[in-house]
C-alpha positions as CSV (number, residue, x, y, z in Angstrom):
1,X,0.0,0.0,0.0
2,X,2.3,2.2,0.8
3,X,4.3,1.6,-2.7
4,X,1.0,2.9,-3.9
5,X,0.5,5.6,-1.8
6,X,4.2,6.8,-3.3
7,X,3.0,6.0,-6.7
8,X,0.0,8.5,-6.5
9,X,2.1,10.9,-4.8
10,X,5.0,10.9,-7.6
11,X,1.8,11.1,-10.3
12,X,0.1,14.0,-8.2
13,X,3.7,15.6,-8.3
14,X,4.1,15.0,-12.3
15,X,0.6,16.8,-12.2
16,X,1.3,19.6,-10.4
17,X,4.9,20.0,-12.4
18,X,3.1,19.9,-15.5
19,X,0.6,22.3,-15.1
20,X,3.5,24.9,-13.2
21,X,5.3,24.2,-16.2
22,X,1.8,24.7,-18.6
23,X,0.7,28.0,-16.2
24,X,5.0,29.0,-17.7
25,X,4.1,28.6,-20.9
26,X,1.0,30.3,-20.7
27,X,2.8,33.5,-19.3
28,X,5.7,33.4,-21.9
29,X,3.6,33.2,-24.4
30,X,1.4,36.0,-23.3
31,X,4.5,38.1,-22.8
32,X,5.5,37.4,-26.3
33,X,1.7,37.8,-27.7
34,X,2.6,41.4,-25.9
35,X,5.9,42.4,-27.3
36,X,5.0,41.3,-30.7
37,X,2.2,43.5,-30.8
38,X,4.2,46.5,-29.4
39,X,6.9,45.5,-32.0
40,X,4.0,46.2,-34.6
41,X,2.5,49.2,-33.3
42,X,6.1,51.0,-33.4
43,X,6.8,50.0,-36.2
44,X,3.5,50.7,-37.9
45,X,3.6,54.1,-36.3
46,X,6.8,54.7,-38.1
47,X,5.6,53.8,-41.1
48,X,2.8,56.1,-41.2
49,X,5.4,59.1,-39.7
50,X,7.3,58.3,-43.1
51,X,4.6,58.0,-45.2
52,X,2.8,61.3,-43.9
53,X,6.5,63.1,-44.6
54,X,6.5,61.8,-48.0
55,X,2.7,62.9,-48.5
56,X,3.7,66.6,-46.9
57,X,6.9,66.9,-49.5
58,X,4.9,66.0,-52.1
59,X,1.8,68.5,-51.7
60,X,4.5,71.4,-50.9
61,X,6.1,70.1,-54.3
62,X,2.3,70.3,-56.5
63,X,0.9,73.0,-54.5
64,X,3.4,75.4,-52.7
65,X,3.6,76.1,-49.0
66,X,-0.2,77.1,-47.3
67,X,1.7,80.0,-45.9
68,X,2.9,81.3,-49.5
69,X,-0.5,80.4,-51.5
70,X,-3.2,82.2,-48.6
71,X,-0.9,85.2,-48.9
72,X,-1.2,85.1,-53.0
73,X,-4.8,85.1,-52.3
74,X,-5.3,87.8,-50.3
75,X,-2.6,89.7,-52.1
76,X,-4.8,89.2,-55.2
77,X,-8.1,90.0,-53.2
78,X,-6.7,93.4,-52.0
79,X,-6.0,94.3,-55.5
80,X,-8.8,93.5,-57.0
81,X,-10.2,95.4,-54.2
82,X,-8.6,98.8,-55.2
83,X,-9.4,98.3,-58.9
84,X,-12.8,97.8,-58.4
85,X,-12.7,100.8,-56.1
86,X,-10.9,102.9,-58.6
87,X,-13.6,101.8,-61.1
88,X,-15.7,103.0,-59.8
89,X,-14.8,106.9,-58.4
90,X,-13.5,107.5,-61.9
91,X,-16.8,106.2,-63.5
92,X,-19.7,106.8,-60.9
93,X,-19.8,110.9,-61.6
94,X,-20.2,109.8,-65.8
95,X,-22.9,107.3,-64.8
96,X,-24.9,109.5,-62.4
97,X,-25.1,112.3,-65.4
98,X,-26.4,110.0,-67.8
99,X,-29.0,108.1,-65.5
100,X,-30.4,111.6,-64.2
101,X,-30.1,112.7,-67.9
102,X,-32.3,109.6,-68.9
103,X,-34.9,110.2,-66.1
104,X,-34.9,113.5,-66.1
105,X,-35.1,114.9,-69.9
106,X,-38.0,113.3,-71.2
107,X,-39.2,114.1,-75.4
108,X,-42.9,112.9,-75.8
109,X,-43.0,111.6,-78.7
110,X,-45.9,109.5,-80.3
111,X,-45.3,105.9,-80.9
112,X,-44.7,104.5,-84.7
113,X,-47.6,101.7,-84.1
114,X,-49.5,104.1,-82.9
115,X,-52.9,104.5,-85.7
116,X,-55.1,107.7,-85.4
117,X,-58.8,106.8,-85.7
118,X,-60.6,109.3,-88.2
């Protein structure tokens, strides 16, 4: 009996090294699980970091700076700005005379369709 008891004892052992060594395995494998994915996060987070400096060289290349194109623009807007306004000084004193002239002086006159009944 008791070579069985020391039989069971040795098996419940073998069990309990087993699953110490299973529960390791377990954790090594989680800790790998781990560092691959923080492997792949850095390096995916390089590879966008490189890709977004490619994309940024290429649209200052195609478009020019932001900085340098808004400033065209509103260099271009003040311009027109002052043209329009000199427009229309120099014209509006011409273009008052001739609306009042065409309100104001009025020939009656009869109308060509116009038949007299007799």
């Amino acid at each position: 009996m008791t070579s069985q008891s020391q039989g069971i004892q040795q098996l419940l052992q073998a069990e309990k090294r087993a699953k110490d060594k299973l529960e390791e395995a377990k954790k090594r494998k989680g800790k790998r699980l781990k560092q691959a994915k923080e492997e792949a996060i850095a390096e995916i987070d390089h590879y966008r970091l490189q890709r977004e400096k490619e994309f940024r060289n290429k649209q200052t290349n195609v478009m020019g700076s932001q900085g340098n194109l808004s400033a065209k623009i509103e260099e271009q807007t003040t311009e027109t700005i002052r043209n329009l306004t000199s427009s229309y000084h120099k014209n509006m004193e011409s273009m008052m005379k001739k609306l009042l002239s065409t309100i104001c002086d009025i020939k009656p006159e009869v109308h060509p369709n116009f038949r007299h009944a007799v």
